[in-house]
Structures are given as structure tokens and as C-alpha cells.
N, C-alpha and C positions, 0 to 999 in steps of 0.2 A: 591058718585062720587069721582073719583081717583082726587090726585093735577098731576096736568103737572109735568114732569121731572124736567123743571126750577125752580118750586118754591121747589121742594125738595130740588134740589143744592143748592139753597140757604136759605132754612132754617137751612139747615147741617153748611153751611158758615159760616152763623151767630150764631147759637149754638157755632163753635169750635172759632170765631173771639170773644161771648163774654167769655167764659172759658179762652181764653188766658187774655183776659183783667180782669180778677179777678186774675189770678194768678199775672198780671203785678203790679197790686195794693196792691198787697198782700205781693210782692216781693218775690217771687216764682221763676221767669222767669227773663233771659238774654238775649240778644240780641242775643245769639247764638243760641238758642232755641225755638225762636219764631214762629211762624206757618207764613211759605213764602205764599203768593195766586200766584196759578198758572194759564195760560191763561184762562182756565174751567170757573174760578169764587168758585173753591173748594179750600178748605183751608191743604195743605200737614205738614208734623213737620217736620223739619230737624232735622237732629242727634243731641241728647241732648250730651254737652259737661259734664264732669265733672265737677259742683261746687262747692263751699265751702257748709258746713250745713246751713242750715237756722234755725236761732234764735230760743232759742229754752224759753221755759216757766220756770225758776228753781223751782216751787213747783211740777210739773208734768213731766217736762223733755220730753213735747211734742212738736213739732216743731208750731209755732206762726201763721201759715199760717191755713186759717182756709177752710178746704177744704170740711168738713161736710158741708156748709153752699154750694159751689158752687157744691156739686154734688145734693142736694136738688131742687137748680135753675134749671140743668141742668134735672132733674127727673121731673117738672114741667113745661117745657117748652112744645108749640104743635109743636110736631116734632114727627117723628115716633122710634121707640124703637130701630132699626137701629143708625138714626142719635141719638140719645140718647147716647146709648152703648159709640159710635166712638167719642162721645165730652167725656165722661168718662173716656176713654182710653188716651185721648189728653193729659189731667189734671192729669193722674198718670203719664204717662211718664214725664212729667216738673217736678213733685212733688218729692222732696228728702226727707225722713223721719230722725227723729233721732233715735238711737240706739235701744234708748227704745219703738218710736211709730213703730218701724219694730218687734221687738218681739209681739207685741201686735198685730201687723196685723197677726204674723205667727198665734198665737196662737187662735186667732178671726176663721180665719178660717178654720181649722181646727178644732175646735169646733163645727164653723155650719156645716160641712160636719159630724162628728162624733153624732152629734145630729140628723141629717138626716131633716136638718132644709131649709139650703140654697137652695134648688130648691123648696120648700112649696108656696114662695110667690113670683112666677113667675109674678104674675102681678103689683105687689109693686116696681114700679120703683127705688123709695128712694133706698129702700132693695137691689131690685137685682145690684145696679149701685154702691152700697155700697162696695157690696159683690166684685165686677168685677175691683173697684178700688184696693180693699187694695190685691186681687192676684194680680193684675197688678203691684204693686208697691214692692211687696215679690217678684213674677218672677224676675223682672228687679235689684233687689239690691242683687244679690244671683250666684255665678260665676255657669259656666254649671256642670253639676253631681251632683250638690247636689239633696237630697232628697226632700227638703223644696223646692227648685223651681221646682222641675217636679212634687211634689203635686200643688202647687199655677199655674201653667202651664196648668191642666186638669182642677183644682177647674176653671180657668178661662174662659176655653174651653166652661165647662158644661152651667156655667152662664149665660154667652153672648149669647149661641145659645139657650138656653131656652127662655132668654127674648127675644131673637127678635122672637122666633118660628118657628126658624129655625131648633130643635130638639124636642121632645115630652121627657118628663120626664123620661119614661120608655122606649124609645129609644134604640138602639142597640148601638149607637154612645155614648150616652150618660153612657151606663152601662158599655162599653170597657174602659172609660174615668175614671170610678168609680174604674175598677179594677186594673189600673193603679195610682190613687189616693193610693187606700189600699195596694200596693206594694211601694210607698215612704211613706206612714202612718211606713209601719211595717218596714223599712230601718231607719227611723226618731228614732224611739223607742228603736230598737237594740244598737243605740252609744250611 
């Protein structure tokens, strides 16, 4: 039995109203940043302003915010792989990494794509929300042209519409997307 349109809206609602509230607790999020609710009852993000780094751990040099933990919540919740994805998305774009946890996102994946790993466990939310955060968060911290975000761009692509199933693996979208991937793979490697 399908749910009514209303209780999807608002379990998307509440997915992205409690991911904002971990990040706010976390101190993540600014009041510039915060997801406005719109007449809907759906929860929109306003343009994330620039802010200072967020604290960061000195024996790991990772940012303090612990975002493993609310994408986990957010993979965990009953909502459907859609509303999933879009609360995931919500939490990278608020999320500013540090120096060193951005290298580590580049190099994470790009690894699961080079391992031919990241579309394997399409149905492993944890994973695929993992995956779909840390390009979300290389896209977004990376000016336009470069190589590294128009890989982390399709790597994001691929992911998203796999999990929601909106693309089949072997897909035609999906392989255009791959060989676009391997044209910023072999631009990355050349400098």
C-alpha cells in the first residue's frame, strides 16, 4: 500500500528538520544556513553563506563534527531512498570539511570508483549516502574546471540515481556518466 503524498512530505520534513538539528548541535550550522519551511510544509536550504572552519581534532586534523553518525541516522530512518538521498545532500551542503578531511573525501572516492566498488551496494544505504555525501561535499568545496569536481559531479550523479533507482547500474546514463568520470580521472593524473 502506497503512503499518501502528505505523509511523504512530511517525513522528507522531518528527515531534513532533524539533520538540520544535528548539525545545529554539532555546530555545523548558522542561522544563515538553515533550512526556511516553506508554505508546503517541505523544508527548502538557503544559500549556504561562507564560514569560518569548524574545529577541527589536532591529532587527526578532522573537523569535530561528526557527520558519520548523522548520515547513519539519516540511512536508518523509514523514509524512502529519495527522501534519504535529499536529507544527505542537505548535511553536505551545511558541512565544511578541513583541509585534510577534503583530501580524504577526494581520494575515498575515487578509490571506490577505481575499485569498481561504489555502485556494488546499491542497496546499503549507510554506503551509498556515504558515498553521495563526501562527493557532495568535493563538488561543492572545488571552484568550476577543475578535474576533481566534475569527477565528484558524476561520482554524485551515479550514486544518487542508483539509490533511489532511478538508474539501473548498467544503464546508459549511468556508463555516459562513468566515462566522463575517466576523462577527469586521466586530467587528475596528468598535473
Amino acid at each position: 500500500m502506497k503512503k499518501p503524498l502528505y505523509k511523504k512530505m512530511s517525513s522528507l520534513a522531518l528527515v531534513i528538520l532533524f539533520s538540520g538539528a544535528i548539525g545545529l548541535t554539532a555546530g555545523c550550522n548558522t542561522p544563515a544556513n538553515q533550512a526556511t519551511p516553506t508554505p508546503a510544509g517541505t523544508a527548502q536550504p538557503t544559500a549556504v553563506q561562507p564560514t569560518s572552519a569548524p574545529a577541527t581534532e589536532p591529532s587527526t586534523g578532522k573537523a569535530s563534527v561528526n557527520w558519520e553518525s548523522a548520515i547513519q541516522q539519516i540511512a536508518t530512518t523509514d523514509t524512502e531512498a529519495t527522501q534519504k538521498a535529499d536529507a544527505a545532500e542537505v548535511l553536505a551542503k551545511s558541512y565544511t570539511p578541513s583541509a585534510v578531511e577534503l583530501k580524504d573525501f577526494e581520494s575515498q572516492i575515487v578509490e571506490e570508483y577505481t575499485a569498481g566498488n561504489y555502485l556494488a551496494h546499491s542497496k546499503d544505504a549507510g554506503y551509498m549516502l556515504t558515498n553521495l555525501f563526501k562527493a557532495t561535499v568535493v563538488e561543492r568545496n572545488h571552484p568550476d574546471g577543475e578535474a576533481i569536481k566534475k569527477f565528484a559531479f558524476d561520482f554524485y550523479q551515479n550514486t544518487k540515481n542508483v539509490f533511489r533507482g532511478i538508474d539501473a547500474v548498467d544503464s546508459e546514463a549511468v556508463q555516459s556518466n562513468e566515462t566522463q568520470m575517466d576523462k577527469a580521472l586521466s586530467e587528475i593524473t596528468t598535473k
